[in-house]
N, C-alpha and C positions, 0 to 999 in steps of 0.2 A: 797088364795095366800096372803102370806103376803105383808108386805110396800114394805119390803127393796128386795122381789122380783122383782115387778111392778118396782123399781126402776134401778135395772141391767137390767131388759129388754128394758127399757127407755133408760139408757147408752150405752147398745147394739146396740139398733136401730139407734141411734146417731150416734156413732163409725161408723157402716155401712154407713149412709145417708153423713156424711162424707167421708169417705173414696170414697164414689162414686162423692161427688161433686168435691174433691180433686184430681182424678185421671180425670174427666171433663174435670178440669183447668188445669189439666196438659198435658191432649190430645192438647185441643185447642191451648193454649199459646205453648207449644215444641214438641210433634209430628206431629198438622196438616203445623208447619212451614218447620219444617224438608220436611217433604212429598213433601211439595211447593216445594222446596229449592233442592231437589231432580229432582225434575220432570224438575224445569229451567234449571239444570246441564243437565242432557238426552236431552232435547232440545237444549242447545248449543252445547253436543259434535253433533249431527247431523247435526247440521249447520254445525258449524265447516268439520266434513267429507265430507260432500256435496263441500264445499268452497276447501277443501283439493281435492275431486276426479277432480274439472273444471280447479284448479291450476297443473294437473298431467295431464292434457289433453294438459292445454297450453303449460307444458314444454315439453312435446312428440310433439308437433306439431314446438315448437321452434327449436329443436334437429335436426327434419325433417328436420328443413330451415336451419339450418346451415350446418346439411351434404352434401346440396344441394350447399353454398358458392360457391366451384372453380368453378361450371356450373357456379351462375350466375356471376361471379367476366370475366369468358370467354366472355359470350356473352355481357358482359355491355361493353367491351375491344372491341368484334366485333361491337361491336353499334358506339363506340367510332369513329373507325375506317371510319365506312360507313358516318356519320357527325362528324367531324372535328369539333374543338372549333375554328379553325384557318385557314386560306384558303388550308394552308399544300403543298403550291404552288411544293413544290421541290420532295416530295412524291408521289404528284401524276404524274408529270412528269414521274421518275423514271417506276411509275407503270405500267405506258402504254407503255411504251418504253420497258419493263419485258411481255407484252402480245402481243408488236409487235415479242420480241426476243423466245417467248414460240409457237407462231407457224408460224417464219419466216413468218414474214412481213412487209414491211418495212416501219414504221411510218416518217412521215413529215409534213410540215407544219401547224406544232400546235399553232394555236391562241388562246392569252387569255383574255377576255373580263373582265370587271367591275362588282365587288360586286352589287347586287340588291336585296333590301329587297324585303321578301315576307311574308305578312299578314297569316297565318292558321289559325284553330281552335285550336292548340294548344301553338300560341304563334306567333313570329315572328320568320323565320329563313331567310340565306340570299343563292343566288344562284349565281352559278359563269359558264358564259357562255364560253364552248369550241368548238375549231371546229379544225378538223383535217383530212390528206389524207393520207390511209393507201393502199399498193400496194403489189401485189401479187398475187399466183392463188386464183382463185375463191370460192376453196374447205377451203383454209387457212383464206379468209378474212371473213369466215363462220367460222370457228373456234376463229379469231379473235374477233370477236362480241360476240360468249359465253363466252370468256376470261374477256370482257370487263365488262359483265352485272352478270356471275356467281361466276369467280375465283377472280380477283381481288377485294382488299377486301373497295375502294371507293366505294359512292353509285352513278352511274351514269344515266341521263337519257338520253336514246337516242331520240334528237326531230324529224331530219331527216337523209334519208341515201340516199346517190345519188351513182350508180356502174355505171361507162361507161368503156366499154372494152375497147383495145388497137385496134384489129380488130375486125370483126366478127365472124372471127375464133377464136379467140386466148381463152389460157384457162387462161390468168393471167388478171387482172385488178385494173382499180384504184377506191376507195372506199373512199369515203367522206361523214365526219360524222358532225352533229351538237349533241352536248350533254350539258346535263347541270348537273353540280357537286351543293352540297350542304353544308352548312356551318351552325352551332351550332350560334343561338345568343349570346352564353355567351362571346366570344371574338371578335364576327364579330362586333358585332354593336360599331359605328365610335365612337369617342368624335365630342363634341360638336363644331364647330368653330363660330367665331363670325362674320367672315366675307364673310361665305358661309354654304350652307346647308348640314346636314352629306351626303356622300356619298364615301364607303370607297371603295378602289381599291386595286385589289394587291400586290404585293410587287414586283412582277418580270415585266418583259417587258411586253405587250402584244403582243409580238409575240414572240414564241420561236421553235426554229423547230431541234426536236430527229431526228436522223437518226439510222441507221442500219449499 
């Protein structure tokens, strides 16, 4: 074999040994980054979906709750109702005077007692003590008391009930109630005075008496 063969096969092998170190360096530095650079992208869009399917669970569960709104916008109004921000003294008058006239019976002598806090475990609320004598037959003044405790929409508690007949025979009676109504601290609780301790009262008489 001559020189200048030995010497192309030389340049041959070269050309090769390069070409392979060159395509090396050219894996390493911009395909194996690429590949990286790939595989971070795949990794975040899965996050990304993952984040997108918990984000598509909360707005279905959002949707839920506000198709739900008028319910709860109703009963937050009946809640309302049953505690007062205010003693709502004229309301509830009315009320009961609407469940003595819903099954004829004839309400009187309603007394109204003095605001009194009361300590819970969920805060302070204040309670307002009534008492009243309702008359009629016996069957109605039993309807009067589911009137008072189910229909009407105060929340009242009955403390005590006294029924004394007219005779022994007779089928009407008079019914006498101790209850207690309850009041929201957000507007019951007094201001401060400087020359006595809170204690707030209502705003009507303490005595008032509905008739029929």
């Amino acid at each position: 074999m001559s020189r200048f063969g030995r010497v192309d096969r030389l340049w041959m092998v070269g050309g090769v040994l390069g070409a392979a170190v060159l395509l090396a360096i050219t894996w390493f530095l911009l395909v194996t980054p690429q590949h990286e650079e790939r595989d971070n992208l795949k990794e975040s869009v899965q996050v990304t979906q993952r984040q997108l399917g918990q984000l598509q669970q909360r707005l279905g569960k959002l949707q839920e709750e506000y198709a739900k709104l008028p319910q709860y916008k109703a009963e937050l109004a009946k809640a309302q109702q049953a505690l007062p921000s205010t003693p709502a003294l004229s309301d509830l008058l009315r009320e009961l005077q609407r469940a003595g006239d819903a099954t004829t019976v004839t309400v009187s002598g309603l007394n109204v007692g003095n605001l009194t806090p009361l300590t819970t475990n969920g805060g302070q609320v204040y309670t307002l003590a009534l008492s009243l004598t309702a008359s009629g037959p016996i069957d109605k003044l039993n309807a009067f008391l589911d009137q008072l405790q189910q229909v009407q929409p105060r929340a009242l508690l009955i403390s005590t009930a006294s029924l004394s007949r007219t005779t022994a025979t007779s089928t009407t009676a008079s019914l006498s109630l101790t209850l207690t109504a309850f009041v929201s601290p957000a507007s019951a609780t007094p201001s401060p005075s400087p020359s006595s301790s809170p204690s707030p009262s209502p705003s009507s008489s303490p005595s008032t008496s509905p008739s029929r």
